[in-house]
Residue frames as qw, qx, qy, qz and C-alpha x, y, z in Angstrom:
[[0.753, 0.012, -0.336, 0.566, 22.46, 30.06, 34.73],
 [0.216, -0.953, -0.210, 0.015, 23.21, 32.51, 37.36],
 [0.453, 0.882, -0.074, 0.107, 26.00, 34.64, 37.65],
 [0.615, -0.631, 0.461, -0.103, 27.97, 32.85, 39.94],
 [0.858, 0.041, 0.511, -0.025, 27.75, 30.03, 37.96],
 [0.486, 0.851, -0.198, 0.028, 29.03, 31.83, 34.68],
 [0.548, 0.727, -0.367, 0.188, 31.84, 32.18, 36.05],
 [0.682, -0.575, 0.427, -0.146, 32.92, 29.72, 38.63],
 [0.535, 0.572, -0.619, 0.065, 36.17, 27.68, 38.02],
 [0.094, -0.411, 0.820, -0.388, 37.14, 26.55, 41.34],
 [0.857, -0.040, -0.145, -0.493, 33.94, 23.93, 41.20],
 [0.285, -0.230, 0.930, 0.033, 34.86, 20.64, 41.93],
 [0.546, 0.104, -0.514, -0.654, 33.55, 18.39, 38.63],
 [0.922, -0.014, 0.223, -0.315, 31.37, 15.03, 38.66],
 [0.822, 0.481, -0.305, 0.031, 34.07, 13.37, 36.76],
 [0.755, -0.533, 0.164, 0.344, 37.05, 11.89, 37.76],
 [0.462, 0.820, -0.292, -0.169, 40.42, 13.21, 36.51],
 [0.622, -0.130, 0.676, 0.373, 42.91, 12.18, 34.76],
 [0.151, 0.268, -0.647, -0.698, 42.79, 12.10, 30.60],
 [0.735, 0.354, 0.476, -0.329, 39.13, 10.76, 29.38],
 [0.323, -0.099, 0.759, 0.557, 39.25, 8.97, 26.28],
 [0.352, 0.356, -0.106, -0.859, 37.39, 10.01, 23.42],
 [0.396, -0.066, 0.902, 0.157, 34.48, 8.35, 21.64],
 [0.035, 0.116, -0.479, -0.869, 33.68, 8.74, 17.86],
 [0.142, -0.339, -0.868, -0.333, 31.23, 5.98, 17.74],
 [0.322, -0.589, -0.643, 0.368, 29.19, 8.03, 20.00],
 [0.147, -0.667, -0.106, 0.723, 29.96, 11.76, 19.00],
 [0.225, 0.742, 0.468, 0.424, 28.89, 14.18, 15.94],
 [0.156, -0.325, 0.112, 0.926, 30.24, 17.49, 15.24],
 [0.262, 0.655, 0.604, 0.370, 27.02, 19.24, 13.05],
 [0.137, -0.287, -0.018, 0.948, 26.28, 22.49, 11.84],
 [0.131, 0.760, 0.614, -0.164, 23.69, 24.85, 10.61],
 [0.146, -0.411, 0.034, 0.899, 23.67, 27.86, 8.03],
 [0.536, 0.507, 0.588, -0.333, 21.36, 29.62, 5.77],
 [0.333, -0.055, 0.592, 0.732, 21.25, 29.57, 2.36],
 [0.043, -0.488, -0.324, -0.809, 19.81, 32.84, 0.49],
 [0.006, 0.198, -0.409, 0.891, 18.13, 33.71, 3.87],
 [0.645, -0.090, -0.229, -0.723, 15.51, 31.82, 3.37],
 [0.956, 0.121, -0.157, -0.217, 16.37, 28.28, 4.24],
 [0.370, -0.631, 0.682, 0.013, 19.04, 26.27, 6.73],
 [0.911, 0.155, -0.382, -0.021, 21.01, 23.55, 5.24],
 [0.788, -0.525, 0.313, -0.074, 22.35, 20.98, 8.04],
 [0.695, 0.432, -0.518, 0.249, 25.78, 19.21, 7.55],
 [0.850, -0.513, 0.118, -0.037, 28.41, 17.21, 9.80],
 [0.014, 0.725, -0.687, 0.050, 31.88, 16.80, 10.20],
 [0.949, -0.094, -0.161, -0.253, 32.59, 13.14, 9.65],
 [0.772, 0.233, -0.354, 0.473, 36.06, 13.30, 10.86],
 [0.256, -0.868, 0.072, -0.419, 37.11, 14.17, 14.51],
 [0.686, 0.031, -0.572, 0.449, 39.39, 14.01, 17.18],
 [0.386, -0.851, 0.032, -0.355, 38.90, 15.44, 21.06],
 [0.696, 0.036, -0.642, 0.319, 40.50, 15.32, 23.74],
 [0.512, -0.764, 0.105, -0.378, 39.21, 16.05, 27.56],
 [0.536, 0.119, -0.664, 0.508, 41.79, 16.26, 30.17],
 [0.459, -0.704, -0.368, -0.398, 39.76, 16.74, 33.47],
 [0.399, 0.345, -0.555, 0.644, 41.36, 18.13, 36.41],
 [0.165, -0.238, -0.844, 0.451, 40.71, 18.51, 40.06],
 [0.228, 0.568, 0.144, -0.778, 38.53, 21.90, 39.76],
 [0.535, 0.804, 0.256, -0.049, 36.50, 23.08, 36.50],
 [0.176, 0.956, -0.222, -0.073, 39.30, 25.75, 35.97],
 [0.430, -0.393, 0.762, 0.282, 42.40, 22.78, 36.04],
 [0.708, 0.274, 0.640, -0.120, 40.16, 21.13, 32.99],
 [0.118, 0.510, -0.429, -0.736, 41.05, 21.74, 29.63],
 [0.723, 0.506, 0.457, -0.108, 38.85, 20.29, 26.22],
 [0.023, -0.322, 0.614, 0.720, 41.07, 20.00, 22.43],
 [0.732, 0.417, 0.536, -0.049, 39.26, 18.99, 19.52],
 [0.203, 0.196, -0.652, -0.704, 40.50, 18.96, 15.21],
 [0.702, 0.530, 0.446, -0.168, 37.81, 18.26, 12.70],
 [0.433, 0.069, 0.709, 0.553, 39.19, 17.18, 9.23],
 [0.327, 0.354, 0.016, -0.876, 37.42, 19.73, 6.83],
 [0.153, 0.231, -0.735, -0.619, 37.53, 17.40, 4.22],
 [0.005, 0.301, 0.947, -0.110, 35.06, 15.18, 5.99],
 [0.353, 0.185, 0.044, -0.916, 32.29, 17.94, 5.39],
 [0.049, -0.064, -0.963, -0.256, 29.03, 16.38, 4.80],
 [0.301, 0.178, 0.344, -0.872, 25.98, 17.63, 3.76],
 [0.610, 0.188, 0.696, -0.328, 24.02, 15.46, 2.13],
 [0.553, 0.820, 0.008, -0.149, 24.52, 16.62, -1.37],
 [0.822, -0.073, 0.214, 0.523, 28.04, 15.20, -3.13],
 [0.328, 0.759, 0.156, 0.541, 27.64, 18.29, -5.63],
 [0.326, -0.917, 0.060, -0.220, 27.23, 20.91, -2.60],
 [0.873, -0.428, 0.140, 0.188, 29.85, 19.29, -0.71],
 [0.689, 0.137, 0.139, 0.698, 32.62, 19.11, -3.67],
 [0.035, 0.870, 0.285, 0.401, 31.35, 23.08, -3.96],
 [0.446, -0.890, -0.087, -0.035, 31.78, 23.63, -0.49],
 [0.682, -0.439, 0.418, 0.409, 35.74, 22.04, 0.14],
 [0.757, 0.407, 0.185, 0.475, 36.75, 23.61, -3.13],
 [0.502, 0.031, -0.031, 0.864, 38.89, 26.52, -3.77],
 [0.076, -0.531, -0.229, -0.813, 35.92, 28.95, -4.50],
 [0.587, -0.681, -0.229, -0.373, 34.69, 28.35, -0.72],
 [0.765, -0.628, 0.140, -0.027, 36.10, 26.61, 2.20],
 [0.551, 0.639, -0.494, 0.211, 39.60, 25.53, -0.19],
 [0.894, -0.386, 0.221, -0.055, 40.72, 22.49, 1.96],
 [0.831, 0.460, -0.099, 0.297, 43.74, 22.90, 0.55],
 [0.208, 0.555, -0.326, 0.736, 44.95, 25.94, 2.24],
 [0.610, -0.316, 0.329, -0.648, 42.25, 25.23, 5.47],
 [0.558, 0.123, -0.811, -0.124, 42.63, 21.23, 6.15],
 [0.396, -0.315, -0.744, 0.438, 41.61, 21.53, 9.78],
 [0.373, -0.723, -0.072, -0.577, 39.72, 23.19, 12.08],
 [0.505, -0.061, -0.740, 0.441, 41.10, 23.13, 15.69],
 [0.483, -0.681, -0.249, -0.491, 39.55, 23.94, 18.58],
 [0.587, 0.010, -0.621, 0.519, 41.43, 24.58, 22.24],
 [0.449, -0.830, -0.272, -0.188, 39.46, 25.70, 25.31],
 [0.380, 0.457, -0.459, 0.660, 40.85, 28.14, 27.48],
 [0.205, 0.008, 0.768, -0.607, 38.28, 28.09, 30.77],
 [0.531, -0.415, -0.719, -0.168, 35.63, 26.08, 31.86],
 [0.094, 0.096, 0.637, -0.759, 33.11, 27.20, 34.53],
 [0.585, -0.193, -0.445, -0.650, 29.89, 26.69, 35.65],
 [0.317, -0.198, 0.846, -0.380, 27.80, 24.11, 37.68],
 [0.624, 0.239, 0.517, -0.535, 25.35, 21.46, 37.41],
 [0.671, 0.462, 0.573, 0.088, 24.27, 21.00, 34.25],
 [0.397, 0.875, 0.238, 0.139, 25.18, 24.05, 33.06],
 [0.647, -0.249, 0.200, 0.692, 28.87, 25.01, 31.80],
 [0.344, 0.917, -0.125, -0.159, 30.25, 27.77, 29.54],
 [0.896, -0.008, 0.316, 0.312, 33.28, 26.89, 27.43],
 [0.298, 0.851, -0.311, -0.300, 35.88, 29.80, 26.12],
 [0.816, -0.087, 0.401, 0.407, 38.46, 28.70, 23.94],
 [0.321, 0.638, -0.395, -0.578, 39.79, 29.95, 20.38],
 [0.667, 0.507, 0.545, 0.031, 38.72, 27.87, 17.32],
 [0.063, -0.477, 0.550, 0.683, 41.85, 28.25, 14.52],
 [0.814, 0.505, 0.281, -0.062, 40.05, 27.63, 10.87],
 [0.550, 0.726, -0.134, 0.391, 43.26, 27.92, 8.05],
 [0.567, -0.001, -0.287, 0.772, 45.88, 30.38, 10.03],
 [0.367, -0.485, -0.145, -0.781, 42.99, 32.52, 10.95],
 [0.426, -0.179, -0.765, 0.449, 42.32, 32.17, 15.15],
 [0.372, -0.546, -0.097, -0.745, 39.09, 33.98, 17.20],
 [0.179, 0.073, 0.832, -0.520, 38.01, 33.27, 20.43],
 [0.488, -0.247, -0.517, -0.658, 34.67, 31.65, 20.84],
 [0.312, -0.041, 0.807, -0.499, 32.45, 30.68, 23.82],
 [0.391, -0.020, -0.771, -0.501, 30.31, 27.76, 24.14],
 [0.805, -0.287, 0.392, -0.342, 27.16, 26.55, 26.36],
 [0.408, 0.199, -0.878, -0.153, 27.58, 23.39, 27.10],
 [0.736, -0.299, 0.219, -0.567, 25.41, 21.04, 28.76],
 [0.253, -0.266, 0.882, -0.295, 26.58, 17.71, 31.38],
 [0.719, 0.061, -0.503, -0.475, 24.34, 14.86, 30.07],
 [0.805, -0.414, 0.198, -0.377, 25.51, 13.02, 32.82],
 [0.042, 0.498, -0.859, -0.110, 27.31, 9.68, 33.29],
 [0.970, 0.132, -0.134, -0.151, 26.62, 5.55, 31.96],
 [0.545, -0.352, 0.761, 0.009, 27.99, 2.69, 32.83],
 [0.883, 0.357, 0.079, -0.294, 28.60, 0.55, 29.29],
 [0.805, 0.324, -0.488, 0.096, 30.82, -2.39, 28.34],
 [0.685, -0.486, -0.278, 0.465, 32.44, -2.26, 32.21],
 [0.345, 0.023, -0.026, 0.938, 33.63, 1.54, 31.54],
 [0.008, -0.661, -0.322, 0.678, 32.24, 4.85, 32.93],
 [0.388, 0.402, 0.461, 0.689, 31.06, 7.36, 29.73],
 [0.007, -0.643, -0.400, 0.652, 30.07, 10.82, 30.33],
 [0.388, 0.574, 0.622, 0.365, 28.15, 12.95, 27.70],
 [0.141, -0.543, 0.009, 0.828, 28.29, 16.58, 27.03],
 [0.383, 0.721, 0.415, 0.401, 26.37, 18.65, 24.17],
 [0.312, -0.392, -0.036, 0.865, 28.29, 21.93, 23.23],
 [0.311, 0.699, 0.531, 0.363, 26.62, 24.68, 21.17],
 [0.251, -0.581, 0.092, 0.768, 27.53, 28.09, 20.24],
 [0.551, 0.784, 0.207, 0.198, 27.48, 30.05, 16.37],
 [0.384, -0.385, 0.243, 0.803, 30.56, 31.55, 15.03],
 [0.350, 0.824, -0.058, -0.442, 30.87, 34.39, 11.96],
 [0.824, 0.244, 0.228, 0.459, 32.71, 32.86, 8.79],
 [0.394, 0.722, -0.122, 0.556, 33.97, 36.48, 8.03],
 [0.413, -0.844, 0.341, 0.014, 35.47, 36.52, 11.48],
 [0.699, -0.145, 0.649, 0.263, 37.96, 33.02, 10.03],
 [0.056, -0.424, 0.537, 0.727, 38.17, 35.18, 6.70],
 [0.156, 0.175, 0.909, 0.345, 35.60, 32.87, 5.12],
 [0.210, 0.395, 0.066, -0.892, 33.60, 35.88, 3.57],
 [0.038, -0.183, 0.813, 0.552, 32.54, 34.02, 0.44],
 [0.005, -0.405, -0.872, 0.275, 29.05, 33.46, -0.75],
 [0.225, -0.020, -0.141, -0.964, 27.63, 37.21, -0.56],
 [0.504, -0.162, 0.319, -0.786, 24.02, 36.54, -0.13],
 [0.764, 0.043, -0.618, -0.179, 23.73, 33.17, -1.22],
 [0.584, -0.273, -0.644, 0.413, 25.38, 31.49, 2.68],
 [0.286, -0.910, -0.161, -0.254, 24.67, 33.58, 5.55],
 [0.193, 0.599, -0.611, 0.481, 27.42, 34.77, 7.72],
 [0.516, -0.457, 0.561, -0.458, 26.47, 32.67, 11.17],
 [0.538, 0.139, -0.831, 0.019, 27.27, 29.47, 11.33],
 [0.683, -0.487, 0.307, -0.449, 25.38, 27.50, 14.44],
 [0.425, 0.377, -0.804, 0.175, 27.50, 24.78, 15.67],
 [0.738, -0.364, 0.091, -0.562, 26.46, 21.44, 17.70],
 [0.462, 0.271, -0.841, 0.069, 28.87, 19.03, 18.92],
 [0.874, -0.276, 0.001, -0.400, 27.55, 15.93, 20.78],
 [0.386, 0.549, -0.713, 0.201, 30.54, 14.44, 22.45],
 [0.834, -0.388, -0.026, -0.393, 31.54, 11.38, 24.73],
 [0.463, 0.568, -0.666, 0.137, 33.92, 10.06, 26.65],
 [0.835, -0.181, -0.502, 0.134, 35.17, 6.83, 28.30],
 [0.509, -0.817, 0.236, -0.137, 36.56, 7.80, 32.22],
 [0.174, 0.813, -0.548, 0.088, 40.29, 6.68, 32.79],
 [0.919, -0.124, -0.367, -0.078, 40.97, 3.12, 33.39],
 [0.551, -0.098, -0.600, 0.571, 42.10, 2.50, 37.03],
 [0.095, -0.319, -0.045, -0.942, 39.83, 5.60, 38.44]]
């Protein structure tokens, strides 16, 4: 990406605007960290909500998303009840994760995505690549695809826990899709 492209806002997007609608059946929130430094274990968020409001320019565009912690899913019920208890992630006090972008810029295929990304009552900024997949035509509605990817720090969101057993970087891959505005 060149450096224009970093940090151009004033783009005009492929998309029409208006409010795209989000779709689950079609999107995955996954993640990546290592355990004892030796060895990544993969998991997914089975519970999300987005929402992409696309405006006339890159820099009018704005991207929400929550993810339900509880929905955590790594393939292991044990790990899992481990992970969303009190001694780790404690979905009790941390029930969401929200995510609210603050610019979009770029071209082409290639975007960048700041926002801040609130785990608990604990808020960082984070940027994401993202890459335009492009647009489909399916059931009589427009869909456009987007893959976002980026790595936060649990001890930046307080979630220090672990000591050498989890690693501190978390790599984060959300695969997202949405339906274009009906009457557009």
């Amino acid at each position: 990406m060149t450096q224009d492209n970093a940090v151009n806002t004033a783009v005009t997007l492929p998309l029409a605007p208006g409010q795209w609608t989000f779709d689950p059946l079609h999107s995955a929130v996954n993640f990546t960290i290592r355990h004892l430094g030796i060895a990544k274990v993969r998991g997914r968020f089975r519970e999300v909500s987005a929402e992409l409001y696309v405006g006339a320019t890159a820099g009018g565009t704005r991207v929400s998303a929550e993810i339900a912690l509880a929905s955590l899913d790594t393939g292991n019920a044990d790990r899992d009840a481990h992970t969303l208890s009190a001694d780790l992630l404690d979905v009790e006090k941390r029930p969401t994760m929200r995510f609210r972008s603050t610019r979009v810029s770029g071209a082409g295929q290639d975007w960048s995505m700041e926002g801040e990304l609130t785990i608990g009552e604990v808020t960082r900024p984070v940027t994401l690549a993202v890459e335009f997949g492009g647009l489909g035509d399916f059931d009589g509605s427009r869909h456009a695809g987007f893959e976002a990817t980026g790595e936060i720090r649990r001890s930046d969101f307080g979630l220090d826990f672990g000591g050498g057993l989890l690693g501190d970087a978390v790599k984060i891959q959300l695969d997202m899709e949405f339906v274009e505005p009906v009457g557009v």
